[in-house]
C-alpha positions as CSV (number, residue, x, y, z in Angstrom):
1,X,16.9,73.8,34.5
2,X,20.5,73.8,34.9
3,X,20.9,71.0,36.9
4,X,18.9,68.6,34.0
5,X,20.7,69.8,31.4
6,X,23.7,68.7,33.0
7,X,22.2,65.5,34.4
8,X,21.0,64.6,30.7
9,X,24.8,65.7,29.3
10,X,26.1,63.1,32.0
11,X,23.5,60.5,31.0
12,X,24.8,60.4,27.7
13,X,28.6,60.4,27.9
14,X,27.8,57.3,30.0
15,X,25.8,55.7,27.8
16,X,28.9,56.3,24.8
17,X,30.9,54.6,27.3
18,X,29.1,51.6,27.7
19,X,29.1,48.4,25.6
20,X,26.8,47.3,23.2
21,X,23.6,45.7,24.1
22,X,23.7,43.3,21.3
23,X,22.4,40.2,22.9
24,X,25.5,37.7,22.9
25,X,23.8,34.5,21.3
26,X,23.8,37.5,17.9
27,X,27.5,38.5,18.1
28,X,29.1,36.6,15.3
29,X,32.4,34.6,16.3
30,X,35.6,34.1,13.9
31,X,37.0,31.9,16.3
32,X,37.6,28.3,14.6
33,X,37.1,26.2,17.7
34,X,33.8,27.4,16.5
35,X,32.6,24.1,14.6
36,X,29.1,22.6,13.6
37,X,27.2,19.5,14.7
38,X,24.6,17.5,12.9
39,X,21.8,15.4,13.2
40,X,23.3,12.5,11.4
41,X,26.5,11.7,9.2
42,X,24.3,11.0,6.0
43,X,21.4,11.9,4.8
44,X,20.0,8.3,3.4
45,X,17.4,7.8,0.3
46,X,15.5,5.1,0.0
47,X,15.0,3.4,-4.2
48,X,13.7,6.4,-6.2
49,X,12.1,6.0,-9.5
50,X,14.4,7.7,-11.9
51,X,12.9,11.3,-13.0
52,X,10.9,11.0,-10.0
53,X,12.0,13.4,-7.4
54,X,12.1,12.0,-3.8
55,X,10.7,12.8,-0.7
56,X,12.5,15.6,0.6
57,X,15.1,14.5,4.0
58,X,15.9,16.3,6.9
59,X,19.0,17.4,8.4
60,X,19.4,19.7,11.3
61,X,22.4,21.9,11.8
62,X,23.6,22.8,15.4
63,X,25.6,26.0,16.9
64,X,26.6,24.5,20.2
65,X,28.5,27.4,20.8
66,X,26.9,30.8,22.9
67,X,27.8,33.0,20.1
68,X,26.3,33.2,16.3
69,X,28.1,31.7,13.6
70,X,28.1,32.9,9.9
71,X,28.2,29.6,7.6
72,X,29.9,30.8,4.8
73,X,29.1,28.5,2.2
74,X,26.3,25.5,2.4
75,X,27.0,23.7,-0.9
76,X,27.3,20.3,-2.9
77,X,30.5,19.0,-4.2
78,X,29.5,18.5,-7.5
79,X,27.0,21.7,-7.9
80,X,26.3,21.1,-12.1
81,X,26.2,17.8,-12.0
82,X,24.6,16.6,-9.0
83,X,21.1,14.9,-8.8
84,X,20.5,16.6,-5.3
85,X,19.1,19.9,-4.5
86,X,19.5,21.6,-1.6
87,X,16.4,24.5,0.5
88,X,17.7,26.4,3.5
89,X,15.6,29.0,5.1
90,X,13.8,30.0,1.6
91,X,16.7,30.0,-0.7
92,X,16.8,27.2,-3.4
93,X,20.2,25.9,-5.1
94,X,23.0,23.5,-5.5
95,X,24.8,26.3,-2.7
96,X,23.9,28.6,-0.4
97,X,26.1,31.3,1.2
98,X,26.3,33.4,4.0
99,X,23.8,31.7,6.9
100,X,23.7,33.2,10.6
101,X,23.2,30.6,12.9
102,X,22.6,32.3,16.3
103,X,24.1,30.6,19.4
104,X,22.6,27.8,20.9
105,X,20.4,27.5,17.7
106,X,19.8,25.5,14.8
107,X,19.2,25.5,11.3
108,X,17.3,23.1,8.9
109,X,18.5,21.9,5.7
110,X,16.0,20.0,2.9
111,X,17.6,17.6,0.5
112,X,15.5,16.2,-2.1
113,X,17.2,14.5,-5.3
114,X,15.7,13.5,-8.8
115,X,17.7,11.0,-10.9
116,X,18.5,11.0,-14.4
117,X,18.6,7.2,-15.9
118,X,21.5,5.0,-16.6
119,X,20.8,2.7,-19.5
120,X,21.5,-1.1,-18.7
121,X,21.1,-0.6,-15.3
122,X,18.2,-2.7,-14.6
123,X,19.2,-3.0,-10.4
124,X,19.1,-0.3,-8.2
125,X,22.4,1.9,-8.5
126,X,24.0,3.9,-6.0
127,X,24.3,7.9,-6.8
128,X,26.5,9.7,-3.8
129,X,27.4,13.4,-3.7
130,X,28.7,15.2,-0.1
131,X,27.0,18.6,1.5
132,X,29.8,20.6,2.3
133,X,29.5,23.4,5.6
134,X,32.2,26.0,5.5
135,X,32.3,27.8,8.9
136,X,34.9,30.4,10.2
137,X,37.7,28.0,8.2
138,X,36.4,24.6,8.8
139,X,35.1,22.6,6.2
140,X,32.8,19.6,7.5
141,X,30.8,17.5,5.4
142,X,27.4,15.1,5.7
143,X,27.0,12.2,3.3
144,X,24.2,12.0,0.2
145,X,23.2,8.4,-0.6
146,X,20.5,7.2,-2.6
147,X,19.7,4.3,-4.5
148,X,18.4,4.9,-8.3
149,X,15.9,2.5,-9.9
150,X,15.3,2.7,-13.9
151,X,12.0,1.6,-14.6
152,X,9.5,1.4,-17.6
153,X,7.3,4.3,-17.2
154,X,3.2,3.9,-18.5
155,X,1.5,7.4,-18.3
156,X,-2.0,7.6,-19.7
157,X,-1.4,5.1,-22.3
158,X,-3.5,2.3,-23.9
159,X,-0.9,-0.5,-24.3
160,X,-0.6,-2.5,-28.1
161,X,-2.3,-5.7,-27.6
162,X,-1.0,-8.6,-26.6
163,X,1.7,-7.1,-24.6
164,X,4.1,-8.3,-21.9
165,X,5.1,-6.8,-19.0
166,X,8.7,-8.4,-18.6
167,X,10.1,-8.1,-14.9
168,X,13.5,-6.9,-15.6
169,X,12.8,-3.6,-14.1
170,X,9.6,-2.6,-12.2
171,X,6.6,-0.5,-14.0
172,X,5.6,2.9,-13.5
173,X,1.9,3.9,-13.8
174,X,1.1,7.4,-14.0
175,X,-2.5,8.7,-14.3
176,X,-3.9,5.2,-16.0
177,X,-2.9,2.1,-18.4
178,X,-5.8,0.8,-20.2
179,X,-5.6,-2.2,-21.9
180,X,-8.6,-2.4,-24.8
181,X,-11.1,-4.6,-25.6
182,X,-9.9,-7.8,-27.3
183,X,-6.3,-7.2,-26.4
184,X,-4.2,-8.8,-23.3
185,X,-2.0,-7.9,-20.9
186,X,0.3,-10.5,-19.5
187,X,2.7,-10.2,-16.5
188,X,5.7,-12.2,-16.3
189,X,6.8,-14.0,-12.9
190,X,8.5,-11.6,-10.7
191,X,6.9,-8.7,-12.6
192,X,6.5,-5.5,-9.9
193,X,3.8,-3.0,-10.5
194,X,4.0,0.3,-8.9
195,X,1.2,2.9,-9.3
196,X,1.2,6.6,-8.1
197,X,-1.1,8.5,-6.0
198,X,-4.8,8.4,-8.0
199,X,-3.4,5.8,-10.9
200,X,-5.0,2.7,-11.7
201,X,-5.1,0.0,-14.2
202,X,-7.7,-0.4,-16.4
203,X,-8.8,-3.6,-18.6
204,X,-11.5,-3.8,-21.1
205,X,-9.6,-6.9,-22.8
206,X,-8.0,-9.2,-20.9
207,X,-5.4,-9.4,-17.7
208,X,-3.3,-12.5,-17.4
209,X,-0.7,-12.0,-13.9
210,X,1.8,-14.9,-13.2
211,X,-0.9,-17.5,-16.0
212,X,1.7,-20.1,-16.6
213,X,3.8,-20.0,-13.3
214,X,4.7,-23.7,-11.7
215,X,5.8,-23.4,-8.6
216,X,7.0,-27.7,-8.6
217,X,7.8,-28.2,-5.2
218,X,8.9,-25.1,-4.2
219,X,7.6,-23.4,-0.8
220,X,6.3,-19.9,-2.0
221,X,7.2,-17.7,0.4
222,X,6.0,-13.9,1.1
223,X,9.4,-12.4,-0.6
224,X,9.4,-15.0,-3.3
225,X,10.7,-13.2,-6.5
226,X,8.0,-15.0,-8.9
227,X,5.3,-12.9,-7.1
228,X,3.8,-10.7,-9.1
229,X,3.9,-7.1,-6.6
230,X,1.3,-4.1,-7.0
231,X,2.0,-1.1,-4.9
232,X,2.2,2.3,-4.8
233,X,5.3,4.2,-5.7
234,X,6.6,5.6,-2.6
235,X,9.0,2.8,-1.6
236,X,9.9,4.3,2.1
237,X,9.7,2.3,4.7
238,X,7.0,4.3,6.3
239,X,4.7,3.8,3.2
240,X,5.3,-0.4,3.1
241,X,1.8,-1.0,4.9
242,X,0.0,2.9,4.4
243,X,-3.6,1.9,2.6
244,X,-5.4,3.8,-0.4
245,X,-1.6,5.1,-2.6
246,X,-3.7,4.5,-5.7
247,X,-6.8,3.3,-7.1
248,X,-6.8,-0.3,-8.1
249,X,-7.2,-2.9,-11.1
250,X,-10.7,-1.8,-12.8
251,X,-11.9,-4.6,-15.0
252,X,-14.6,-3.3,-17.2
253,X,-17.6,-4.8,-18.4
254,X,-15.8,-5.9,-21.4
255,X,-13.5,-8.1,-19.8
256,X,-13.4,-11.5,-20.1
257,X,-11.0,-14.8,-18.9
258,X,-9.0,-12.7,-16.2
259,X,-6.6,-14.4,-14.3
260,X,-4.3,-13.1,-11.3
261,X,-2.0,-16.2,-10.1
262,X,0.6,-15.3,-7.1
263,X,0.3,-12.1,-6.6
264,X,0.4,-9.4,-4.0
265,X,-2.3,-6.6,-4.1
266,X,-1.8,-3.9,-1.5
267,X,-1.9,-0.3,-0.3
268,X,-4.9,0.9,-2.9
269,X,-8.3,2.0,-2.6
270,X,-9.7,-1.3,-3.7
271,X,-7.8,-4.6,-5.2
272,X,-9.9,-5.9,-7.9
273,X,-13.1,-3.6,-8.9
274,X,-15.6,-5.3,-11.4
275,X,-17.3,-2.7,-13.2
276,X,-20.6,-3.8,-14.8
277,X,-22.7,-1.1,-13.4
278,X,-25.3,-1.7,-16.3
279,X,-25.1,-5.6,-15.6
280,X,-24.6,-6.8,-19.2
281,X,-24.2,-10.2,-20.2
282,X,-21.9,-12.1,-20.2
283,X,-20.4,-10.7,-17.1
284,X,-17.0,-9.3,-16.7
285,X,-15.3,-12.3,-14.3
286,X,-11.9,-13.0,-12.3
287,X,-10.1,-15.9,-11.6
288,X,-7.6,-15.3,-8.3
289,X,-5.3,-17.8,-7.1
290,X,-2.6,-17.9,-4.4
291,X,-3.1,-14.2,-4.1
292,X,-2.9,-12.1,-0.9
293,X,-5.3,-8.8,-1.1
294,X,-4.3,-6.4,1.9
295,X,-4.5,-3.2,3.0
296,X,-7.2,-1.4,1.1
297,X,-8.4,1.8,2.3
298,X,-11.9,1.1,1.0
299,X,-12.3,5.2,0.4
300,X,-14.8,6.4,-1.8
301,X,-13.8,6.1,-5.4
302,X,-15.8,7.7,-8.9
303,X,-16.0,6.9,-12.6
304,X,-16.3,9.7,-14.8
305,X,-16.7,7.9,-17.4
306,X,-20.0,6.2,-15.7
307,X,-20.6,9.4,-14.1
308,X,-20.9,7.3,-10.5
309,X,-19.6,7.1,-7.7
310,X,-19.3,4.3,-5.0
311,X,-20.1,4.9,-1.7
312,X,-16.6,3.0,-0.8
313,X,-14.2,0.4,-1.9
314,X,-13.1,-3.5,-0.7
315,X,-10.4,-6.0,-1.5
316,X,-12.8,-7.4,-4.2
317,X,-15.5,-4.9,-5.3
318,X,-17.7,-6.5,-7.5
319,X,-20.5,-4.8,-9.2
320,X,-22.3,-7.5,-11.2
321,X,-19.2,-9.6,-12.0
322,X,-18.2,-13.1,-11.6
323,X,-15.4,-13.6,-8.8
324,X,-13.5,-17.0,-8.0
325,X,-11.2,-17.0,-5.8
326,X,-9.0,-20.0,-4.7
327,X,-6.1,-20.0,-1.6
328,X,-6.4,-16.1,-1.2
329,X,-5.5,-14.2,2.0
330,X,-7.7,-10.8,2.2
331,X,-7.5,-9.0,5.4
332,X,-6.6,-5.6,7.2
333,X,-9.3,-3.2,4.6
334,X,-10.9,-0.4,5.6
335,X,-14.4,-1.2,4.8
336,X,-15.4,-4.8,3.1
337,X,-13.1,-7.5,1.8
338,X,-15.6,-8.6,-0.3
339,X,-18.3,-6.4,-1.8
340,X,-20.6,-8.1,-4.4
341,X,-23.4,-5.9,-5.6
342,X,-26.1,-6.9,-8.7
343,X,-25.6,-10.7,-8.7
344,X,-22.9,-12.5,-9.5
345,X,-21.2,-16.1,-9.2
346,X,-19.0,-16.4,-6.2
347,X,-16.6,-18.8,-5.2
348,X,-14.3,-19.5,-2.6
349,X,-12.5,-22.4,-1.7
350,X,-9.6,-22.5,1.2
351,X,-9.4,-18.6,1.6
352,X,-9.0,-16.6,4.8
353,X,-10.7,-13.3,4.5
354,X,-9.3,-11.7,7.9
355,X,-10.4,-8.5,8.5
356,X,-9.6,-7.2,11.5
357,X,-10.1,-3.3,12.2
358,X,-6.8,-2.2,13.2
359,X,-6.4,1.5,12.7
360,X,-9.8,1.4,10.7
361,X,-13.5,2.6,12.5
362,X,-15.1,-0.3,10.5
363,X,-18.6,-1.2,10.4
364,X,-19.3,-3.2,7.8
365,X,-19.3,-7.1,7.6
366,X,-16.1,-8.5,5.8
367,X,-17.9,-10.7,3.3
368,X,-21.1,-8.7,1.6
369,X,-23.4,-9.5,-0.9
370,X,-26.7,-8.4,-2.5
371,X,-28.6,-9.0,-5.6
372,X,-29.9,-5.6,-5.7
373,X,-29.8,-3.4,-8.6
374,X,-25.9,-1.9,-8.9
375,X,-26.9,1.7,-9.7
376,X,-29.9,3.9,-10.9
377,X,-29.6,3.0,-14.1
378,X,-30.2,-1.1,-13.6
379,X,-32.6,-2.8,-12.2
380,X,-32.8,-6.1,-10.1
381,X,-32.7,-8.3,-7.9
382,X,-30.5,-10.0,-10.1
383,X,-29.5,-14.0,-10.2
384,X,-26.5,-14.6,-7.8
385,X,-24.8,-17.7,-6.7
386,X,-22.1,-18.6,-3.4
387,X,-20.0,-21.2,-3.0
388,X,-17.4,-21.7,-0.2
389,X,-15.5,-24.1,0.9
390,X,-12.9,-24.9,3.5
391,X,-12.3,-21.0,4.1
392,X,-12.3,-18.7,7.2
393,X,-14.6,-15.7,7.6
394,X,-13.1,-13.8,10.7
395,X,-12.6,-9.8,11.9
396,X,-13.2,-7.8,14.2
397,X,-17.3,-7.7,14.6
398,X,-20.0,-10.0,15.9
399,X,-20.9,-10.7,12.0
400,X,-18.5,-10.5,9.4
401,X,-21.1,-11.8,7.1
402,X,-24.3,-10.8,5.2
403,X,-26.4,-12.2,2.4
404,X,-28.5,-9.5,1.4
405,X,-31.8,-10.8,0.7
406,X,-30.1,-14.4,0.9
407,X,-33.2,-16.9,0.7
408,X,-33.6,-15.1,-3.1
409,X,-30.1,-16.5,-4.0
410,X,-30.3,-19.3,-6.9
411,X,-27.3,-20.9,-5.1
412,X,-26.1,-20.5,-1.2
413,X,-23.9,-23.7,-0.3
414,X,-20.9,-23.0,2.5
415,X,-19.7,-26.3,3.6
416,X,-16.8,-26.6,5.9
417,X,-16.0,-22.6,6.7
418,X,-15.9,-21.0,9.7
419,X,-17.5,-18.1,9.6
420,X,-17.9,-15.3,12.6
421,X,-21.9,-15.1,12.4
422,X,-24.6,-14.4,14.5
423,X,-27.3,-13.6,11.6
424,X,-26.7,-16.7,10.4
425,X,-26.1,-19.0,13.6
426,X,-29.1,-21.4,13.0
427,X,-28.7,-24.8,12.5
428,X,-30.7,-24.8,9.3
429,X,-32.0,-22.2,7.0
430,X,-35.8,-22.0,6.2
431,X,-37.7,-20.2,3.3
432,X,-37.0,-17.1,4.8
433,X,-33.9,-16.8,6.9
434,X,-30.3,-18.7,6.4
435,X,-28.7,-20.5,8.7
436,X,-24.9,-22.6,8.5
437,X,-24.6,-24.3,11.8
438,X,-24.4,-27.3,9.6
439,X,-22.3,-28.9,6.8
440,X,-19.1,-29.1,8.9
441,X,-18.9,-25.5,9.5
442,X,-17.7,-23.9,12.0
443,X,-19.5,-20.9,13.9
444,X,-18.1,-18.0,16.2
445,X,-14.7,-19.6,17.5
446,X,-11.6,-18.2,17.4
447,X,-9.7,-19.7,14.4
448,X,-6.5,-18.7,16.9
449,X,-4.3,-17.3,14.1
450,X,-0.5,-17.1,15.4
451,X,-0.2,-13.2,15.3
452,X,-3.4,-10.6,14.1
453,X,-3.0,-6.9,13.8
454,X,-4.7,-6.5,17.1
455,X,-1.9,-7.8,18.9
456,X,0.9,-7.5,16.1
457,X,0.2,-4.1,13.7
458,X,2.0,-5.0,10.0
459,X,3.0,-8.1,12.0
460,X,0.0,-10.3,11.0
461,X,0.6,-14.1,10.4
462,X,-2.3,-16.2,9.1
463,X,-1.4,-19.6,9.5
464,X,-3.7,-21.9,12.1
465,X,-1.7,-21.8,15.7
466,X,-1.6,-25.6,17.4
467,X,-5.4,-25.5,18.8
468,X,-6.8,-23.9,15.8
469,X,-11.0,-25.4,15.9
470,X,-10.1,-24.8,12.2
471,X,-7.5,-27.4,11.5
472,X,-8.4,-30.8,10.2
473,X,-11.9,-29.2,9.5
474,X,-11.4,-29.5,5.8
475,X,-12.8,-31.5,3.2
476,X,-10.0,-32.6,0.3
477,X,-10.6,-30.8,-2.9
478,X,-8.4,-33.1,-5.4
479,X,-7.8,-29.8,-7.6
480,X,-6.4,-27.8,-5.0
481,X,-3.5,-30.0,-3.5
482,X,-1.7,-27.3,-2.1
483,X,-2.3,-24.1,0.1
484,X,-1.1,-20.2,-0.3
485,X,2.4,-21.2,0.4
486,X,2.5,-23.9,-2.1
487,X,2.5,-26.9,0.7
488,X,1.2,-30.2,0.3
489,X,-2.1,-30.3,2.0
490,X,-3.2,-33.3,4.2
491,X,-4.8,-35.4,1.8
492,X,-7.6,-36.7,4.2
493,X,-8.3,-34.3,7.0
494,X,-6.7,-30.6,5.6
495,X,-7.2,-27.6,7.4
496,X,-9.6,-24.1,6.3
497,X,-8.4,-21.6,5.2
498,X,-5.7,-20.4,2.7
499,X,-3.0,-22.0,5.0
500,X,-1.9,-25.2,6.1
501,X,-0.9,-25.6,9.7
502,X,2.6,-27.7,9.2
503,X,2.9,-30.7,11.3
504,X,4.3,-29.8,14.9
């Protein structure tokens, strides 16, 4: 008993005489060789929507050094005045203090900033603070850059009729914009649209987009500033080509003498819906020109005011509607480019619907139509006519085309097309089937665009390459002298589709 007693008194003396067992990466140096590293010099905004807060960035912090440091004061330069807010490790603020970064560890900062506005300002402004580090002594800082973007903001609002969007500074929708029966909504050239997650545009009156724009002689290229641009309102890069952001353009029943002229349609669960569930008469109807329709998400979408919902979306969703359509690109959406349901007049005349599947599991034709009843609470088969000419049909299935109950149509004539088609691959159509492996179309060869999303994702590029079986395949249409682009097309032999291949 002795002898423990002793061992245990000499057990702990020694133990009093060793060091800590702190591990070292927790010991806290003062030394100010001691400095920080970061993930990048400046933390970079993209344009944000004034009184819209951002996305929130990223920036890492690193201790390259084996021993904890204490950061004794994370904070902004201008703490009461500055736009920018600052989250580190739970704790919210314009500054942080005291933060132990252990050695050989890091720490992550979240910067996320919400602008005020600055009257007059009607191009993006530049709004800069600094995040300053203060570390045993050394003060280091990271750059905070963002661009600010006024705007005119609509939130749940039925606009005064006759109104005009000017395009001095981009529009905001928020929730919805209704514009009422017997009123109209016109959008200047150059007028940009952006709608937030879930918002849409409704019209029960009338929608006029780019009516009275003349291009002359102009080429109209894809970043020309007359376009008329709807979008979603996340303007990072990584949102440019990310489908279904918001809901669409709704035209309701009510509508009447629409027309959308070069414009750009994208990133929403459908482009242009045609809401006449009940099919009344006359029929709510479209006319689209020199428009491009592209990436729509084709996700299910509902009406609570109908109490319905559709089973999906489309570029053009048409429930007993009239749609005309006239040097218009539609391609890379999720389900249908075209949905007509409940009858309908149709027309298109040198467009390209190109629907290839891309990141999409499609399995629905491109081009769809049906004069079946377009709800419960209707009843059909209902009248429904189809003209096309000079246009391309293409995707990424064996048939990008069906004619629901086709040999009922009062009208069927598609002259000069080509069409990707095996339902409808005969050379003649009979009182029973269809078939369009006449009138100078064109069935089941490669139109040989020059890039598809296949091959080039967000990359795509339309126009006919050199050994196209679709160029010169046209017939001339004397009111339609020039394609998408605004060039002049051949005047005897011009080519399908909404482009037209330039000479080589």
């Amino acid at each position: 008993m002795r002898y423990l007693l002793l061992s245990l008194f000499l057990l702990s003396f020694t133990l009093l005489l060793l060091p800590g067992c702190e591990p070292k990466a927790d010991i806290v140096t003062t030394d100010s060789s001691a400095r920080l590293e970061f993930s990048q010099d400046t933390v970079l905004f993209d344009t944000v929507f004034v009184r819209t807060g951002t996305a929130t960035r990223r920036l890492w912090v690193y201790n390259r050094n084996p021993r904890a440091v204490r950061v004794e004061q994370i904070t902004l330069a201008n703490p009461g005045a500055s736009p920018y807010r600052l989250l580190v490790g739970g704790d919210a603020g314009p500054s942080i203090n005291n933060v132990e970064i252990r050695g050989r560890d890091s720490l992550l900062v979240l910067v996320r900033a919400t602008i005020d506005p600055t009257p007059g300002d009607a191009k993006p402004f530049i709004v800069t603070d600094d995040l300053r580090f203060r570390t045993n002594g050394n003060d280091q800082q990271i750059a905070l850059l963002a661009y600010g973007q006024n705007a005119y903001f609509h939130n749940g609002e039925t606009l005064p009729c006759n109104t005009t969007w000017t395009n001095d500074k981009p529009h905001v929708i928020y929730n919805s914009v209704r514009v009422d029966s017997a009123c109209t909504l016109t959008m200047q050239p150059g007028t940009r649209v952006y709608s937030h997650a879930g918002s849409i545009l409704i019209v029960a009156g009338t929608l006029r987009v780019n009516p009275d724009y003349q291009p002359g002689t102009d080429s109209v290229e894809v970043n020309d500033e007359n376009i008329v641009r709807f979008a979603g309102d996340r303007l990072e890069p990584f949102y440019d080509n990310i489908p279904g952001q918001w809901a669409g353009i709704q035209f309701l029943a009510s509508s009447h003498e629409n027309v959308v002229r070069y414009a750009e349609i994208k990133n929403a669960a459908y482009g242009l819906l045609l809401f006449n569930y009940r099919n009344l008469l006359p029929r709510p109807a479209v006319r689209v020109e020199n428009t491009v329709i592209r990436n729509i998400s084709g996700q299910s979408i509902s009406f609570a005011s109908a109490a319905q919902t559709l089973p999906t979306g489309a570029g053009v969703l048409s429930l007993s509607g009239d749609v005309e359509m006239h040097n218009c690109l539609i391609t890379n959406c999720g389900e249908y480019a075209v949905l007509g349901v409940g009858g309908g007049n149709f027309t298109f005349d040198y467009c390209t619907i190109a629907n290839y599947r891309g990141n999409f599991n499609r399995s629905t034709e491109s081009l769809t139509l049906s004069n079946e009843a377009p709800s419960t609470v209707a009843k059909g088969p209902y009248p429904l006519r189809l003209v096309m000419r000079n246009s391309i049909v293409w995707g990424g299935l064996r048939d990008e085309l069906l004619l629901a109950n086709g040999a009922q149509y009062q009208q069927v004539a598609i002259q000069n097309s080509l069409l990707q088609t095996e339902r409808y691959k005969a050379v003649t159509s009979t009182a029973t089937a269809l078939g369009f492996g006449n009138s100078g179309n064109v069935l089941n060869q490669d139109p040989k665009f020059r890039r598809t999303p296949n091959l080039y994702p967000n990359r795509f590029d339309y126009r006919l390459g050199p050994m196209s079986p679709a160029s010169n395949k046209a017939v001339p249409l004397p009111t339609l002298p020039h394609d998408l682009l605004n060039a002049p097309r051949d005047p005897r032999t011009p080519d399908m589709g909404a482009y037209e291949r330039a000479a080589p």
